[in-house]
KENU-379030 format. One line per field, with one value per residue (C-alpha): x, y, z; residue number from 1. Coordinates in pm, 1 decimal. Last residue first. Example, Ala and Ser with C-alpha at 12.3 -4.5 7.8 and 13.67 -1.06 7.14 Angstrom:
BEGIN
X	1367.0,1230.0
Y	-106.0,-450.0
Z	714.0,780.0
num	2,1
This chain:
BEGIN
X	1689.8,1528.1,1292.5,990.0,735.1,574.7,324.3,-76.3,-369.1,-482.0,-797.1,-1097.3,-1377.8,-1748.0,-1940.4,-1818.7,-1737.4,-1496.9,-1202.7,-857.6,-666.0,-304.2,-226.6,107.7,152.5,384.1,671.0,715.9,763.9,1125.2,1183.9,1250.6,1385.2,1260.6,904.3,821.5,438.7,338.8,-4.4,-28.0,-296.3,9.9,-150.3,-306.9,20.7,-8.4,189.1,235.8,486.6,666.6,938.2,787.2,449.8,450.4,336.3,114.8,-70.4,-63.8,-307.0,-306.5,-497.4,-420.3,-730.8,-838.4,-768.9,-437.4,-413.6,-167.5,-96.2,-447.4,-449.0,-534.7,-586.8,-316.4,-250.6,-33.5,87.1,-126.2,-78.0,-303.8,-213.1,-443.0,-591.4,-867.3,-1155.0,-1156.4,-1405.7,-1170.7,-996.2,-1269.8,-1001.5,-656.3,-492.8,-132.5,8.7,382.2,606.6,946.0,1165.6,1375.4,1651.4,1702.1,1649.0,1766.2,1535.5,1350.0,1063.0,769.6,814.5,490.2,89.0,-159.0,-503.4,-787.1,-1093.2,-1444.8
Y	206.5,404.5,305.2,631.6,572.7,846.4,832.8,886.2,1093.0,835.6,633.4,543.5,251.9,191.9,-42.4,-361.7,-257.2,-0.6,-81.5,94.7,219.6,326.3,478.2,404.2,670.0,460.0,279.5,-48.0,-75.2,62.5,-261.7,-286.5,-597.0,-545.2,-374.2,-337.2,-226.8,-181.9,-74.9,125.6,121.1,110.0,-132.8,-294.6,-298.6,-411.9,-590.8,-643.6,-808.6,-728.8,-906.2,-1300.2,-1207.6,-822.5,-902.5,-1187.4,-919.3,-987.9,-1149.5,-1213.1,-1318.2,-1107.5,-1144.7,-805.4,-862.4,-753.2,-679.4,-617.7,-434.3,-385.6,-134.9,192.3,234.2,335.3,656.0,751.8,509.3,426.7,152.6,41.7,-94.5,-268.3,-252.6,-495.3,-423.8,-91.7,-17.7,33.9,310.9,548.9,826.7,787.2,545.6,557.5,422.3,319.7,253.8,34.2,68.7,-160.3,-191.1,-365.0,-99.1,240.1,446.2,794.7,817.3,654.6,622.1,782.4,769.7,961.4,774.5,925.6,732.9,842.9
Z	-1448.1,-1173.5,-988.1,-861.7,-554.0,-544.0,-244.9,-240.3,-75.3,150.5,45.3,281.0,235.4,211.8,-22.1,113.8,511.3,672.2,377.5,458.3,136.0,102.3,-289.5,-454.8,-712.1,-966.7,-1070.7,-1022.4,-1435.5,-1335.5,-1088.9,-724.6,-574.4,-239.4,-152.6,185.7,251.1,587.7,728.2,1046.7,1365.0,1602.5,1779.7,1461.2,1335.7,952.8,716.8,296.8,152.8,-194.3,-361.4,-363.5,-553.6,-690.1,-1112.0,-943.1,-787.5,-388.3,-133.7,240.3,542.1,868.8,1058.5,983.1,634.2,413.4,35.6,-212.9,-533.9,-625.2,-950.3,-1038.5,-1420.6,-1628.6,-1875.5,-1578.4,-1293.3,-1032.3,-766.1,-474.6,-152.7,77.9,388.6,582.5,834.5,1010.1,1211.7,1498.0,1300.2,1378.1,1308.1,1248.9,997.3,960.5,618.7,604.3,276.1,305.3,28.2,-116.7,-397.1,-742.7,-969.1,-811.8,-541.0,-611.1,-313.1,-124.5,268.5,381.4,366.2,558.2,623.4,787.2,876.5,931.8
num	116,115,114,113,112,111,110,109,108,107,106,105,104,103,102,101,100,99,98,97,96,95,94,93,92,91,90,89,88,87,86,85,84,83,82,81,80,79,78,77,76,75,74,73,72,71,70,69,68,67,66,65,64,63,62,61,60,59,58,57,56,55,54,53,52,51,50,49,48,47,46,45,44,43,42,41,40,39,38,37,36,35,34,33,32,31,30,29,28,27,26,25,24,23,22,21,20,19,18,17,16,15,14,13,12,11,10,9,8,7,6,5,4,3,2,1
């Protein structure tokens, strides 16, 4: 099993950055790709970005150029830095490690709230 614990959400202004971290623990060796997942209410979770094992990339469209995605396998951590923060960025943003295609691990979610 894996463990994920995410950190780094919080209350920021429109235009700034944070920088939210997801620590894995557990059989983290099986571990194949992470992403980040948003959720706001009355919405559906959604794919914000995406990283594989051999460091291949995607983002939603809506996240392209202010958002990237990393990970430090040594560390066994995911990275998301988000710059040029807008209100409709906010949301729960959800870490989640995938073991194989039908078989994957969620943390328990950060706010991550922009203010106007």
């Amino acid at each position: 099993q894996v463990q994920l614990v995410e950190s780094g959400g919080g209350l920021v202004q429109a235009g700034g950055s944070l920088r939210l971290s997801c620590a894995a623990s557990g059989s983290t060796s099986s571990i194949r790709a992470m992403g980040w997942y948003r959720q706001s209410p009355g919405k559906q979770r959604e794919l914000v970005a995406r990283i594989s094992s051999d460091g291949t990339t995607n983002y939603a469209d809506s996240v392209k150029g202010r958002f990237t995605i990393s990970r430090d396998n040594a560390k066994n951590t995911a990275y998301l830095q988000m710059n040029s923060l807008k209100p409709e960025d906010t949301a729960a943003y959800y870490c989640k490690a995938e073991v194989s295609w039908v078989v994957s691990y969620w943390g328990q979610g950060t706010q991550v709230t922009v203010s106007s």
